[in-house]
C-alpha positions as CSV (number, residue, x, y, z in Angstrom):
1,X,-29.6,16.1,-27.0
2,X,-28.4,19.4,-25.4
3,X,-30.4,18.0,-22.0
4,X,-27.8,15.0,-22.6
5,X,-24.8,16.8,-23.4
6,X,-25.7,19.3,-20.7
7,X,-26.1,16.3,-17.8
8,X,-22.7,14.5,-19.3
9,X,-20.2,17.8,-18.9
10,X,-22.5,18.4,-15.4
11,X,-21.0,14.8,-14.6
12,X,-18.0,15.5,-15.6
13,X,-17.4,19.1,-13.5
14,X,-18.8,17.2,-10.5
15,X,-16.5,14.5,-10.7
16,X,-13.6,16.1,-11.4
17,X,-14.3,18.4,-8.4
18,X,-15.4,15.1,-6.0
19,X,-11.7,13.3,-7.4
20,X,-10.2,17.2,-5.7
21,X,-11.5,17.1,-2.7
22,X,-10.8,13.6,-2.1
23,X,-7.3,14.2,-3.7
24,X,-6.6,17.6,-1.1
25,X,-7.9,14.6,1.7
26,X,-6.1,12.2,0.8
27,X,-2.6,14.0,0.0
28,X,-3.1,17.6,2.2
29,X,-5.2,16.9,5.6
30,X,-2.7,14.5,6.7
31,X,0.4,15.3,6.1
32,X,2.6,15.2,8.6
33,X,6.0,15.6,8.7
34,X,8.9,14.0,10.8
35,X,9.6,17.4,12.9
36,X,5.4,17.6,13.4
37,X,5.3,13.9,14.6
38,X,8.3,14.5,17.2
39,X,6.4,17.9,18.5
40,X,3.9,15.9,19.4
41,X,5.2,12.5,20.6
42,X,7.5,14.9,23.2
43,X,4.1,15.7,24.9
44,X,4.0,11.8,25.9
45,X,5.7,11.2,29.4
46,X,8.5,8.2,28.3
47,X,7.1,4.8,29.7
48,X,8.9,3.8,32.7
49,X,9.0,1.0,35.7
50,X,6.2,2.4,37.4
51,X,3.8,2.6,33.8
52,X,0.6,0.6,33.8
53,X,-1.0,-1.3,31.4
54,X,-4.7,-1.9,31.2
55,X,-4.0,-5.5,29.0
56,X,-0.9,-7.3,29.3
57,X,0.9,-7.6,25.8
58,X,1.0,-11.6,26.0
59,X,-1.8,-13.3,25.3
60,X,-3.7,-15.4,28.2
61,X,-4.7,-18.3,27.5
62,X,-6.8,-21.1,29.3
63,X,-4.5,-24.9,29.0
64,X,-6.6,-28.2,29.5
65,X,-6.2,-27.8,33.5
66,X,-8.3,-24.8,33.1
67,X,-6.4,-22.5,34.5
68,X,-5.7,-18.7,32.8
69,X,-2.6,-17.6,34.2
70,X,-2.2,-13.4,34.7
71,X,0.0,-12.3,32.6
72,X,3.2,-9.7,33.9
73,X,3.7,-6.8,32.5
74,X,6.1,-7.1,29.6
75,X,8.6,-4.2,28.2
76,X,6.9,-1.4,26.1
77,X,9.7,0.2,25.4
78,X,13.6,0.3,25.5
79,X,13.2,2.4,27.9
80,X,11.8,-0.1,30.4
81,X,14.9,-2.4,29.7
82,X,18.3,-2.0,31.1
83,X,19.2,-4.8,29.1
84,X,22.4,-4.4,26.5
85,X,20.1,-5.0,23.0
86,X,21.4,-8.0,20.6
87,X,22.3,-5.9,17.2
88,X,22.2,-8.5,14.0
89,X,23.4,-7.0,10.6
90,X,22.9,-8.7,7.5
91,X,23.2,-7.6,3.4
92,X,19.3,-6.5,4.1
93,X,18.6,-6.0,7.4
94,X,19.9,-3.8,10.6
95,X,17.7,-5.3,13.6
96,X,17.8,-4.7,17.4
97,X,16.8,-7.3,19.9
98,X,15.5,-6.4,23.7
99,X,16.8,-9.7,25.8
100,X,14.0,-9.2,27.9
101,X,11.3,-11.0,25.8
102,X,13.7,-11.7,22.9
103,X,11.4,-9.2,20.6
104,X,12.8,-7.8,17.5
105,X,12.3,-3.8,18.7
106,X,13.7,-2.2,15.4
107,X,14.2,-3.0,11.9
108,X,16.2,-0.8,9.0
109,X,15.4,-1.9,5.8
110,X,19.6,-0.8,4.4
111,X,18.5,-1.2,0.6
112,X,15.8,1.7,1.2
113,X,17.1,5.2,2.1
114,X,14.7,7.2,3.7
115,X,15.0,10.1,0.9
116,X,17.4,9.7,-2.1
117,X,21.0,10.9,-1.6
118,X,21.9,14.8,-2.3
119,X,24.3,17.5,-1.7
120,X,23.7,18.1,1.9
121,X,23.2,14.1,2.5
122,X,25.2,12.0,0.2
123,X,24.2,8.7,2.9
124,X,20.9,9.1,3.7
125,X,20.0,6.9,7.1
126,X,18.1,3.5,5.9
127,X,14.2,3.9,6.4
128,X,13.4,1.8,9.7
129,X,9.7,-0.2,10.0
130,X,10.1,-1.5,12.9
131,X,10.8,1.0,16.1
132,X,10.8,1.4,19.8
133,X,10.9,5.1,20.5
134,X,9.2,7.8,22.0
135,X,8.0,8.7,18.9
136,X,6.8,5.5,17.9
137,X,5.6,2.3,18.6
138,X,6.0,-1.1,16.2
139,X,7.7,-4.3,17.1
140,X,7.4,-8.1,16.4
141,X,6.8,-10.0,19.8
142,X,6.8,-13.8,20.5
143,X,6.9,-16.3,23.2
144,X,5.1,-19.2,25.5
145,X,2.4,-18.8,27.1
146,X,0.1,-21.6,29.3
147,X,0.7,-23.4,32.0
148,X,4.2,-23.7,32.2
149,X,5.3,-21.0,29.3
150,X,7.8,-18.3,30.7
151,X,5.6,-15.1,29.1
152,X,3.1,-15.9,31.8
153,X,5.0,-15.9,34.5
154,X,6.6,-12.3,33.7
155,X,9.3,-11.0,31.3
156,X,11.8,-13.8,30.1
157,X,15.3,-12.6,30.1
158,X,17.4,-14.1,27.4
159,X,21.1,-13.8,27.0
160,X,23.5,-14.3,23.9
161,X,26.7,-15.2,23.5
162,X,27.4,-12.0,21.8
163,X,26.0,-8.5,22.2
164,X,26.3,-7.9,18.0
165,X,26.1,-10.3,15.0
166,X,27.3,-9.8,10.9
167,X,26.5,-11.9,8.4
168,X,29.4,-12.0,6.8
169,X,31.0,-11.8,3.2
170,X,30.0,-15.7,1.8
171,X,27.5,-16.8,4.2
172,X,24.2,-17.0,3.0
173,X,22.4,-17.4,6.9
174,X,23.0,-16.3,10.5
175,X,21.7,-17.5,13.5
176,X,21.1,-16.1,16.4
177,X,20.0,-18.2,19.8
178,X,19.2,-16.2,22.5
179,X,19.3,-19.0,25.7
180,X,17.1,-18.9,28.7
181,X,16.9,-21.9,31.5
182,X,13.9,-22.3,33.9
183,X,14.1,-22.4,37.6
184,X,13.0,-26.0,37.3
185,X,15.7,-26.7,34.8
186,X,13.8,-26.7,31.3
187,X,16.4,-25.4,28.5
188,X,14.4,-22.9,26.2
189,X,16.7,-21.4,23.0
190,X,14.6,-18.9,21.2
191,X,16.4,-19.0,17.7
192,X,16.3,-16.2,14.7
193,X,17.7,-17.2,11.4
194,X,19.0,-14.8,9.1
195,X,19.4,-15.4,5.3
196,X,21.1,-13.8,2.6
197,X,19.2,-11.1,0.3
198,X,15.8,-11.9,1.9
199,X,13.7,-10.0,4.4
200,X,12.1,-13.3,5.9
201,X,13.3,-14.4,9.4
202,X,12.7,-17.9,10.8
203,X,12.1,-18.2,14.4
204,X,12.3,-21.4,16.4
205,X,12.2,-22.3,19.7
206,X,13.8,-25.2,21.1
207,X,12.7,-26.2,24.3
208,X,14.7,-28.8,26.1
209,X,12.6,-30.4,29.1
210,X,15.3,-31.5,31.9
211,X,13.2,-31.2,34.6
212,X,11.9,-33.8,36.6
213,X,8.0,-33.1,35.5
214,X,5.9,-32.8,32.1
215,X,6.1,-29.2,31.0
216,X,3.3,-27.6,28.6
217,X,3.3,-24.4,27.0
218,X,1.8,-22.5,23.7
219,X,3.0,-20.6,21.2
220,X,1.8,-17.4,19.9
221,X,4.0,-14.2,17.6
222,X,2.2,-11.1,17.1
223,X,3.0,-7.0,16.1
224,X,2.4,-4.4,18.3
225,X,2.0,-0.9,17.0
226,X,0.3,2.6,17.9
227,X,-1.9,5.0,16.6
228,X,1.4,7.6,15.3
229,X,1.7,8.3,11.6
230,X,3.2,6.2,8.6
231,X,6.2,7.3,8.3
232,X,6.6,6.1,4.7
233,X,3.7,8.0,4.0
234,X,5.0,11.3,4.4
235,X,8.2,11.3,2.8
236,X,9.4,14.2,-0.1
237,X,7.0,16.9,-2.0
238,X,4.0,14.4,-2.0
239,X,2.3,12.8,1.5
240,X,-0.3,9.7,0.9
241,X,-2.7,8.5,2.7
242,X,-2.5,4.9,2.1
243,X,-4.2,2.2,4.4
244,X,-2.5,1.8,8.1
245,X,-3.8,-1.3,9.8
246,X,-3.5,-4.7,10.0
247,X,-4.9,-7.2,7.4
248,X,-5.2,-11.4,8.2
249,X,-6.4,-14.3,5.8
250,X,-9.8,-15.0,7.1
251,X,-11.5,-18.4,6.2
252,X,-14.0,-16.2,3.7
253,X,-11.0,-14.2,2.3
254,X,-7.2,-14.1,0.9
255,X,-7.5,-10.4,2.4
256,X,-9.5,-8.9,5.4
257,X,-8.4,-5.1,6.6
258,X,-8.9,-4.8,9.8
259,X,-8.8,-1.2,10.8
260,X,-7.3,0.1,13.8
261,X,-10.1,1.9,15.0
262,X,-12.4,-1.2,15.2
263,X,-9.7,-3.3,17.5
264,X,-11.6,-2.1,20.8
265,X,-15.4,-2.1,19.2
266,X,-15.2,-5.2,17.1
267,X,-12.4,-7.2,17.9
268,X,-11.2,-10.2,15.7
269,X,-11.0,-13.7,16.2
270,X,-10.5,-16.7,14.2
271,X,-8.8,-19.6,13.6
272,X,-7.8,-20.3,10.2
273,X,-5.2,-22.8,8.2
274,X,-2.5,-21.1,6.4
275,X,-2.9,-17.5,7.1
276,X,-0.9,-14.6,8.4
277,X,-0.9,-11.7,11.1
278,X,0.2,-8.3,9.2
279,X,0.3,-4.6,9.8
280,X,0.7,-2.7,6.7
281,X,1.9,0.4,5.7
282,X,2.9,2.4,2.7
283,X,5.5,0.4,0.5
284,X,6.1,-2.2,3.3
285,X,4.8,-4.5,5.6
286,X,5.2,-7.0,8.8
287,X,3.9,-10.1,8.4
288,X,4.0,-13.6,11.0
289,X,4.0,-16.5,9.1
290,X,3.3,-20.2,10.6
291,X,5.3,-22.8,9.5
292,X,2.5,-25.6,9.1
293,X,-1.1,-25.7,7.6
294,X,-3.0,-26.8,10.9
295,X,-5.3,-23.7,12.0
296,X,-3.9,-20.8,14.1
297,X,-6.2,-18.9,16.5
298,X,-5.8,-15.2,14.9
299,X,-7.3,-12.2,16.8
300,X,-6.4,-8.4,17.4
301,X,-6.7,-6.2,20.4
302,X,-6.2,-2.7,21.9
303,X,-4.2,-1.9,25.3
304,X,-3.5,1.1,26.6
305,X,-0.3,2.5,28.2
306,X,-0.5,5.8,30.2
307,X,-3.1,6.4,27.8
308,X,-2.7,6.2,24.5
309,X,-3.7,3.2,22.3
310,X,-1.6,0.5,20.8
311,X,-2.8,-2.5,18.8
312,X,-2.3,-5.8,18.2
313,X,-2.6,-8.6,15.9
314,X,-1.7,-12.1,17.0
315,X,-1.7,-15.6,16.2
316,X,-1.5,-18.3,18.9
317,X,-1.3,-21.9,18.2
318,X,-4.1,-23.1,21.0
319,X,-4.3,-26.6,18.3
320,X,-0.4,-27.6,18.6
321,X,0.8,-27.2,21.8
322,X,4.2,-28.0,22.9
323,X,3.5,-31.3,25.2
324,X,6.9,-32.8,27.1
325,X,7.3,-35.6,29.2
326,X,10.7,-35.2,31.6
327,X,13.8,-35.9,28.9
328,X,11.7,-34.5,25.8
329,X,12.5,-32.1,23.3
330,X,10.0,-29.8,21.8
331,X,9.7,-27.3,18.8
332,X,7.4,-23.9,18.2
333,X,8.0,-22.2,14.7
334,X,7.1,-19.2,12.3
335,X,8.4,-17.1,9.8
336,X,8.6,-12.9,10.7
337,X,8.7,-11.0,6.7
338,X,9.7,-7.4,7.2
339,X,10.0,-5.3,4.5
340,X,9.1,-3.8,1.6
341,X,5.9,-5.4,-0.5
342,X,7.5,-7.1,-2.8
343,X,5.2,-9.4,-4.9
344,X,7.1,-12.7,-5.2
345,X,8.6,-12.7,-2.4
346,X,5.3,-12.4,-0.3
347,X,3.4,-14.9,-2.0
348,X,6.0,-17.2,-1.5
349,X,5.8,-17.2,2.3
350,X,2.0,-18.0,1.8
351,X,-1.0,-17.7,-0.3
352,X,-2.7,-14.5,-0.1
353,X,-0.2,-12.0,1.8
354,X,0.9,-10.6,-1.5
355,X,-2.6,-9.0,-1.4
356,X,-1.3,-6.7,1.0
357,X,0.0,-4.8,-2.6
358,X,-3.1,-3.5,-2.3
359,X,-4.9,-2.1,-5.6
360,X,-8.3,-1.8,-4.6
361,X,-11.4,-2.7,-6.0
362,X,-10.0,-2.6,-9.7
363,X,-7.2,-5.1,-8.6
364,X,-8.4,-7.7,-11.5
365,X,-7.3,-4.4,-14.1
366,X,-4.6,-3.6,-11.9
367,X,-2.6,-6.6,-11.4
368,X,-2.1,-7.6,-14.8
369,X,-1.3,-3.9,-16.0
370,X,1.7,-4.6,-13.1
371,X,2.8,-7.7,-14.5
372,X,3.2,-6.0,-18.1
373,X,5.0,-3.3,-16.4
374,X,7.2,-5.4,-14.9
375,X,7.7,-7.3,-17.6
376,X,8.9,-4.2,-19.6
377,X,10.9,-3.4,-17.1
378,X,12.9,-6.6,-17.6
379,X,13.9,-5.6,-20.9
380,X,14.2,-2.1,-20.3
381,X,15.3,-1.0,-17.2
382,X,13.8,2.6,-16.7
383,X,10.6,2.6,-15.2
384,X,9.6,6.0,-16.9
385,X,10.0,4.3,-20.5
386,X,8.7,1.1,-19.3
387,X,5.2,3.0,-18.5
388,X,5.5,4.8,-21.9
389,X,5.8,2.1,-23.5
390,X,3.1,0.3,-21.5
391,X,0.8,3.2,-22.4
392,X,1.3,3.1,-26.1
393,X,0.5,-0.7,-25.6
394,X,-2.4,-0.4,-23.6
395,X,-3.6,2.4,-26.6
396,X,-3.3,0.1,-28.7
397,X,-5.1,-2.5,-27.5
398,X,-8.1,0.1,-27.4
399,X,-7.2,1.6,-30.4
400,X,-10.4,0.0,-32.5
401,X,-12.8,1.2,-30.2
402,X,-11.0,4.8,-29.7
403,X,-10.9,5.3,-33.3
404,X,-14.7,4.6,-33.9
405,X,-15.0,7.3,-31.2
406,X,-13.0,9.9,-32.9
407,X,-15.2,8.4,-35.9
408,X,-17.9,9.9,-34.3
409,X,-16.6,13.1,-32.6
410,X,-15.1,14.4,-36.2
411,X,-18.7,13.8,-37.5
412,X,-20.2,15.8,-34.8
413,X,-17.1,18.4,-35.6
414,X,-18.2,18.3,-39.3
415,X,-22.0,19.3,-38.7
416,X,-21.5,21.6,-36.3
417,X,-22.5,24.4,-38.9
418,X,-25.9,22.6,-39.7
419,X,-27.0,21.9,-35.9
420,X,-26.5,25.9,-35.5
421,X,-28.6,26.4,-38.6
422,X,-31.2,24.4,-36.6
423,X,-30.7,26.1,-33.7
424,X,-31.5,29.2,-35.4
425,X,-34.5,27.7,-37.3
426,X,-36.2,26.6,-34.1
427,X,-35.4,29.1,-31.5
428,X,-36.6,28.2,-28.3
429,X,-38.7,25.4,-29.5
430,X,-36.9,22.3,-27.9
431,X,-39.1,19.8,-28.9
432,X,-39.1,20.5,-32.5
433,X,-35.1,21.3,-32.1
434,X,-34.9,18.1,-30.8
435,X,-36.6,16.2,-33.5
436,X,-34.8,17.9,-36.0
437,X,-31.5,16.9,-34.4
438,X,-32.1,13.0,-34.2
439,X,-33.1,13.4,-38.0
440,X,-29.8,15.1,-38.7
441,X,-28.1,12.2,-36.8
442,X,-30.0,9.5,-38.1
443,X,-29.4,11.2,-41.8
444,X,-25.6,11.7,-41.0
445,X,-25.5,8.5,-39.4
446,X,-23.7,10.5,-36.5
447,X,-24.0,8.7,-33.2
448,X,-23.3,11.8,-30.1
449,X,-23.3,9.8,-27.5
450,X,-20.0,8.0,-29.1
451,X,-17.8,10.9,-28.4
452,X,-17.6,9.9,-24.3
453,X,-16.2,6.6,-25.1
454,X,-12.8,7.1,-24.9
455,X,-12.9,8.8,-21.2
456,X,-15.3,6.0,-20.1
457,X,-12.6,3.6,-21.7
458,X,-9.7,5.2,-20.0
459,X,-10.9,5.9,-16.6
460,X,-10.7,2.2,-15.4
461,X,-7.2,1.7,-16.6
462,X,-6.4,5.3,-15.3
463,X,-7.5,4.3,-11.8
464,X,-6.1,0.7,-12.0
465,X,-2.6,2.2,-12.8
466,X,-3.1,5.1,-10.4
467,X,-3.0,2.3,-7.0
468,X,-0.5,0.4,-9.2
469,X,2.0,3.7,-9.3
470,X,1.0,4.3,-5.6
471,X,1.0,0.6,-4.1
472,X,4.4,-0.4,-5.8
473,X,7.4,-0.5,-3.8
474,X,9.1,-1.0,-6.9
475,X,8.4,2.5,-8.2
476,X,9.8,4.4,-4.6
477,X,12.3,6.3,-5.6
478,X,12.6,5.6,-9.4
479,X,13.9,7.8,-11.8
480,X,12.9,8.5,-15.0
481,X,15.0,11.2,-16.6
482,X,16.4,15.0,-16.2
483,X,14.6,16.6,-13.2
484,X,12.2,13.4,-12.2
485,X,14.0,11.3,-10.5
486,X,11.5,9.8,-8.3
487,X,8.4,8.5,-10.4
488,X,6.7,8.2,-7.3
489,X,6.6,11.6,-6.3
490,X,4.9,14.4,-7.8
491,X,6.8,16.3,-10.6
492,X,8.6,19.0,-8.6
493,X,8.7,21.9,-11.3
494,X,5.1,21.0,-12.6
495,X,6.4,20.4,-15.6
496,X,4.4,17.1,-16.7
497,X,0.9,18.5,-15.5
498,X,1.1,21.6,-17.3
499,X,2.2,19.4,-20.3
500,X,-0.6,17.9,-19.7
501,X,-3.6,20.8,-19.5
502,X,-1.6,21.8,-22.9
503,X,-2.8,18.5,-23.7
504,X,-6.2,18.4,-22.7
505,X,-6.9,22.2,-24.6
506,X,-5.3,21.2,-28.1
507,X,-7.9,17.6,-27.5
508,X,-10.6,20.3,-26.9
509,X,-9.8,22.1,-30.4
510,X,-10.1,18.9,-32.3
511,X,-13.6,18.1,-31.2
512,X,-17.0,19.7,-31.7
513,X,-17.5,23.2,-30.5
514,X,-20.9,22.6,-27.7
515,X,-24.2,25.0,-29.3
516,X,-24.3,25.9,-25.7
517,X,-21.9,29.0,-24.9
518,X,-22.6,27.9,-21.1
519,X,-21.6,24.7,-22.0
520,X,-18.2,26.0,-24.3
521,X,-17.2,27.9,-21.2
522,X,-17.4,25.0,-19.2
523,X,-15.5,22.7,-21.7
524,X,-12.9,25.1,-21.8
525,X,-12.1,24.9,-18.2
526,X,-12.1,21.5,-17.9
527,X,-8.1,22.0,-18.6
528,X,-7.5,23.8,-16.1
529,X,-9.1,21.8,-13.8
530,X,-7.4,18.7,-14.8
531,X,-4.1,20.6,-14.5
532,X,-4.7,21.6,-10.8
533,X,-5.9,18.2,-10.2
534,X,-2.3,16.9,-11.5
535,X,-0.4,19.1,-10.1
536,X,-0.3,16.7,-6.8
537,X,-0.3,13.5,-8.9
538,X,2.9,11.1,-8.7
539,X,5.1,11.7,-11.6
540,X,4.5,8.3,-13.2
541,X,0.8,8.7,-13.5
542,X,1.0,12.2,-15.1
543,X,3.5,10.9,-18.0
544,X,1.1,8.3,-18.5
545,X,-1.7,10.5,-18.6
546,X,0.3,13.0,-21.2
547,X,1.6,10.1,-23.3
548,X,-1.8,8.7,-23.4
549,X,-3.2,12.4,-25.0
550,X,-0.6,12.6,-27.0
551,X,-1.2,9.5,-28.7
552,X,-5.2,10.4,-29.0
553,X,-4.5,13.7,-30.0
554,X,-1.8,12.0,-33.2
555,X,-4.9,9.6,-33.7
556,X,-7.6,11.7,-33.5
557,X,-6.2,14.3,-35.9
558,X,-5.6,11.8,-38.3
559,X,-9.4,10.7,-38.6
560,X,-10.6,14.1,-38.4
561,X,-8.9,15.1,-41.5
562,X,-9.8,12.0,-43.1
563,X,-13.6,12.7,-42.7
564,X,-12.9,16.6,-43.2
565,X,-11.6,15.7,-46.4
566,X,-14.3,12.9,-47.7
567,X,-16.8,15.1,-47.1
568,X,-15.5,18.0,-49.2
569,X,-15.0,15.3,-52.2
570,X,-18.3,14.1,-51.7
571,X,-19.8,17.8,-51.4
């Protein structure tokens, strides 16, 4: 049993260290900060008329004639433009528009500062997801492409009857057309609706074919970003290294990631019946919707501009082509959903794009532990006592098999003295030590493997609740009480964790004492591992974690006197 005990606290050391250096990967290595990222964007040469592109951003496509028309270079950046861009407020949204191509180049997300309000910045600036800039790279594009679309004949250049539009106090949409009319006389309004307390914009184009001949064209939307960091990733004490990529509904999945770095190597292509092109970030996402359930063409790519690599996700609808005979009106449509990932509201758009809250591979623990939060949250609403009390209900729901645990662990406690008289009895003599001990057990009725149960219980909810305190938006910038007041962030004074090694060592005084002094020594650092470990740990997740020993320790106390005291009746 010492060969046992030995291996489990080995396991323990070595995970605990693995779960560090993943943790000082995952939260140290790549942080970046906003001064860092501008340091090194400045090296970039801004794009300008004379910047070549290895891939044109439209996609080319081949229409029933056969023909594959070469596509012109379109604007990379705002800098390329000379064009005054369309601003559109609404109660959600700030977003610029370039005329030329009619792409949304920048969206601020107003509801979610970019750090929470202080001395020296009472109105912090509204985080932005969308961005043309030398520093970064990630817009929503869209057009016609084909044999008679205006994105494959260069860079259509819309115009608007105003340069700025407000959705104003009572109004629950705006709309924006942006108008464009061919040399052959076809009338093309490329048309963004804005609603009221949503994130979701509707694009349509209305294309009114006045010319004299039958006009074709297809329609594809896609999101362009490069390589440069997330910047919602890097924001106050703690940086994150959550997924950045792009993620589609694949006709074998709800959810496929599809990495950056495999956009050149193994690029993607399907076509696939109510799905979605996304990018993803930290806390928020961009998403292209279709309107209709026929199958899109999805795919990804990589171009290049004056070197450096930007990526693509698209979805072109090659099956529904917009076919006019002279006199004929026409109609392309999709739904563009930037911001934050907000359950509902993404699975409403379509089936499977709230996967994009990504929990990993515990997601089936994860989700419902989210729902319960949220639910709590609806009756009480502080998300630091919402995840106390969703701790004390989660204890309880273990609280059977955690007490037949402590059952165990106060029995090992109680015959601690008689394994070291058998330590002393046999010596060095394993085998007979060893018989000797699974006598004592089986005479006891002591079970020593039950003692690891409640760790090997936890750890799946710990994890589950660790992505859902790190994927949920909901959570940025929550506060909880006194100094934490951002749940999502670690605990800036280090308060929680050391609350929580305190924790650990009282835990370590309630159960047995190892006959190994190696293995004592080792136990007894096991605290201040953990406390290091936590030290880096969002706020939320720590207070679970110290709730959660508190609770054990209450229960555990409570047993072990129990059994101290039946055994000195019974003695």
């Amino acid at each position: 049993m010492d060969l046992q005990r030995t291996l489990i606290i080995a396991g323990l050391v070595v995970v605990g260290y693995l779960m560090i250096l993943q943790w000082n990967q995952d939260f140290n290595q790549h942080s970046v900060t906003a001064e860092q990222t501008a340091s090194v964007t400045s090296l970039i040469p801004e794009a300008d008329s004379t910047t070549t592109v290895d891939n044109a951003d439209a996609p080319t496509v081949s229409d029933s004639t056969g023909d594959a028309p070469q596509i012109a270079k379109a604007p990379t950046s705002v800098a390329e433009s000379n064009q005054q861009l369309i601003k559109v407020t609404t109660d959600k949204l700030y977003i610029e528009i370039n005329p030329e191509g009619g792409d949304i180049i920048k969206v601020s997300l107003l509801d979610y500062p970019v750090t929470l309000p202080s001395e020296e910045n009472p109105s912090p600036e509204p985080f932005t997801i969308l961005e043309s800039s030398k520093q970064r790279t990630f817009i929503a594009q869209s057009g016609l492409v084909g044999k008679n679309g205006p994105n494959s004949k260069g860079t259509p250049l819309y115009s608007a009857k105003n340069s700025a539009f407000q959705l104003k106090d009572g109004e629950e949409q705006l709309v924006v057309d942006l108008s464009l009319t061919t040399k052959e006389g076809v009338e093309l309004v490329k048309r963004y609706t804005f609603h009221r307390n949503n994130y979701a914009v509707d694009l349509d184009y209305v294309v009114n074919n006045k010319s004299s001949n039958s006009w074709k064209a297809i329609f594809y939307a896609q999101l362009k970003r490069d390589n440069s960091p997330d910047p919602s990733s890097t924001q106050g004490a703690t940086s994150f290294n959550t997924y950045l990529g792009a993620a589609v509904k694949s006709n074998e999945e709800k959810y496929k990631k599809l990495p950056f770095d495999e956009f050149a190597e193994e690029p993607y292509k399907e076509n696939v019946a109510s799905g979605y092109a996304a990018i993803l970030q930290h806390y928020f996402v961009a998403a292209w919707v279709p309107k209709h359930d026929n199958p899109i063409e999805y795919s990804t790519r990589e171009v290049k501009l004056s070197g450096q690599s930007q990526y693509i996700v698209s979805m072109v609808d090659m099956n529904n082509p917009i076919v006019l005979a002279p006199g004929e009106q026409g109609e392309a449509s999709a739904t563009l959903y930037v911001g934050p990932k907000i359950q509902d509201k993404l699975q409403a758009l379509t089936d499977g794009l709230e996967l994009t809250v990504d929990y990993g591979i515990l997601w089936f623990v994860a989700k419902p532990l989210f729902l319960l939060l949220g639910f709590i949250h609806s009756l009480i609403p502080n998300w630091g006592w919402s995840i106390i009390i969703l701790t004390i209900m989660v204890k309880l729901a273990f609280f059977p098999l955690s007490a037949a645990s402590y059952r165990s662990m106060a029995n090992m406690r109680r015959i601690a003295p008689k394994m070291q008289e058998l330590k002393e009895k046999f010596g060095d003599d394993r085998q007979k030590m060893s018989q000797a001990m699974m006598e004592l057990y089986r005479k006891e009725k002591v079970n020593p493997m039950g003692g690891c149960l409640p760790i090997l219980v936890q750890m799946p909810v710990f994890i589950a609740l660790y992505w859902v305190l790190l994927e949920s938006v909901e959570l940025r910038q929550a506060p909880w009480l006194g100094w934490i007041n951002d749940l999502s962030q670690m605990d800036p004074y280090f308060i929680l964790p050391l609350i929580m090694g305190a924790s650990m060592f009282v835990q370590q005084q309630l159960n047995p004492t190892p006959p190994d002094p190696t293995q004592a020594r080792v136990m007894k650092l096991l605290p201040v591992i953990f406390t290091v470990f936590f030290l880096w740990f969002p706020a939320g997740l720590v207070l679970y974690w110290v709730v959660n020993n508190v609770l054990s320790i209450l229960q555990q106390w409570i047993i072990t006197r129990r059994i101290e005291r039946q055994a000195e009746s019974s003695s």
